[in-house]
C-alpha positions, 0 to 999 in steps of 0.5 A: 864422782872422781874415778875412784870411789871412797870406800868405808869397810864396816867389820874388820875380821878375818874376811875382811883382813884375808882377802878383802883389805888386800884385794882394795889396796890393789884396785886403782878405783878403791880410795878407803877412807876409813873402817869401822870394827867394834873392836877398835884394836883390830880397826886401827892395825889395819888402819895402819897396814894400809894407810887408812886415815879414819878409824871408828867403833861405830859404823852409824858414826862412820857413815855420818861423819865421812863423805864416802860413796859405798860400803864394804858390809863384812859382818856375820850373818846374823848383823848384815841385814840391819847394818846394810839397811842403814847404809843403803837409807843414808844414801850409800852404794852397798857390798855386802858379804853373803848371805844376803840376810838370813832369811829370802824376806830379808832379802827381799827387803833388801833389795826393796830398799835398795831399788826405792833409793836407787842404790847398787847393793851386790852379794859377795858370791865371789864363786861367780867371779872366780877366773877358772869357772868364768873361763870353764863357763865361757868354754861350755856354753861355746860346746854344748847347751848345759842341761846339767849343773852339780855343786858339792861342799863338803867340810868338818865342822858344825853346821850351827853358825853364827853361835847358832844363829842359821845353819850352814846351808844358808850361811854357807852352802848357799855358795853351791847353790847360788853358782849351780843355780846361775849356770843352769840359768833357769828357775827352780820348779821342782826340788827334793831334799835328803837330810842327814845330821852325824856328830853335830846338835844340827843337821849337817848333810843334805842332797839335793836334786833340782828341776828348773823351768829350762828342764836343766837338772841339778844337784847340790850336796853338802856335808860339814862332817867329813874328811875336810874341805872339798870344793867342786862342781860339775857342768854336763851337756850333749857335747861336753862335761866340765869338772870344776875343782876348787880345793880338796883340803888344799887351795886348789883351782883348776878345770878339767873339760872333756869334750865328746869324740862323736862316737857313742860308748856305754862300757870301756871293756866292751867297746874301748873309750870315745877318743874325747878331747881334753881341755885344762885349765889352770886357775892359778895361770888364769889368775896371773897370781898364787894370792887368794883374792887374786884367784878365788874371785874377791878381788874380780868382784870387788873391782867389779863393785866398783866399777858398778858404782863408778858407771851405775851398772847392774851388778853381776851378782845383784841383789836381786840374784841374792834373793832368788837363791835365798828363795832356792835355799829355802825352797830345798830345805821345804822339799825334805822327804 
């Protein structure tokens, strides 16, 4: 293999077109040969915005036909598992939008596969790549042991995607729960879950609280019936607390840490504030660019992707890792009271 990987992208939507087209076009080691869309119209423009020599309608066409190294799998939900399954058997490195199927067995097999033919296939949880939490994360675990990790996803909408195909905790919420669980950094042992379901043909809210195997505590909530979309996550320790803004019905991202001033407080009235210490972090800056794949982690975990191909590493956000929050997704949802 040269020092840039030839890439073809299978689903051409609003994904692809907003973060991730424009995040290759800028990654010296991408060479996109071709994309692949089952609407052809929507293939060939960006074809042409980009200067993309092929074009197809039929992505088992695509990847017989072209000499490619690895796969941009975009597709909904509901298509990844056996499009991901046919590129990883042909031989293909594969990225693959979350989740990483719609069930844990899914992904298992996914990952299954991917091990038998000693193919790199990572998860698209670009909330682990993003600059302000990576940075946020770095400065944490510099302060304090994190003992406590929150994650919340609020927005209005239904919660039945993919024409009913999943709900949105798997589909969506997973981001939450898969970024809660990495920065625990254990396992998950015991788990209980409250549901809600308001204006919608599905559940559309639950709270949950997790124990892991390294007695960190976590929480994840999510609320698709709300004022808007709210984005955030909280990391908790002895020494320091981290809380982590990704947008609140606008693009924001920024980090605000406050580290404890040694003196022990339980009421401001009675006893004044601990003169903590304050660290700000500014996503925008950290990103060195206002563009949304530059700051909300689509161009840092596509470059990584690449980079995996390029010098066969573990991807950070590996199949594997997609399994094992899959199993949390569904290990919440069994824990209803």
């Amino acid at each position: 293999m040269s020092d840039q990987v030839k890439v073809g992208i299978i689903g051409i939507g609003g994904l692809a077109r907003s973060v991730h087209l424009p995040a290759l076009s800028q990654i010296k080691t991408a060479r996109i040969e071709a994309v692949c869309d089952i609407i052809e119209e929507r293939a060939r423009k960006a074809a042409e915005q980009y200067g993309i020599p092929k074009v197809y309608t039929l992505y088992k066409e695509m990847i017989a036909k072209e000499k490619l190294d690895a796969i941009f799998c975009i597709v909904q939900p509901d298509q990844l598992y056996r499009i991901v399954l046919d590129c990883l058997m042909a031989g293909l490195d594969v990225f693959m939008e979350k989740p990483p199927g719609i069930t844990a067995f899914q992904a298992e097999s996914l990952q299954f596969f991917a091990e038998k033919n000693n193919r790199i296939l990572q998860v698209g949880f670009n909330r682990r790549y993003i600059p302000v939490v990576q940075k946020t994360l770095e400065i944490m675990r510099e302060l304090t042991p994190i003992t406590h990790v929150e994650g919340t996803f609020l927005k209005h909408g239904t919660a039945s995607f993919c024409q009913g195909a999943l709900s949105a905790f798997p589909s969506d919420t997973i981001h939450c729960v898969d970024l809660v669980r990495w920065i625990a950094g254990g396992k998950p042992v015991k788990a209980a879950t409250v549901t809600g379901q308001v204006n919608d043909v599905v559940k559309n809210a639950w709270f949950s609280v997790i124990k892991f195997d390294n007695d960190c505590l976590g929480i994840v909530r999510a609320n698709y019936m709300t004022g808007g979309r709210t984005h955030a996550f909280e990391i908790h320790g002895p020494q320091a607390s981290a809380f982590i803004n990704l947008g609140m019905g606008e693009n924001m991202v920024k980090s605000h840490i406050m580290v404890h001033g040694g003196k022990t407080s339980y009421s401001i009235s009675s006893t004044g504030t601990q003169a903590q210490k304050y660290i700000d972090l500014d996503g925008f800056e950290l990103a060195g660019s206002t563009e949304l794949h530059r700051y909300y982690g689509f161009y840092q975990e596509d470059e990584a992707f690449l980079d995996c191909v390029l010098n066969r590493k573990k991807p950070l956000a590996d199949i594997s890792e997609g399994a094992a929050s899959m199993r949390m997704v569904e290990m919440l949802l069994a824990a209803e009271i």
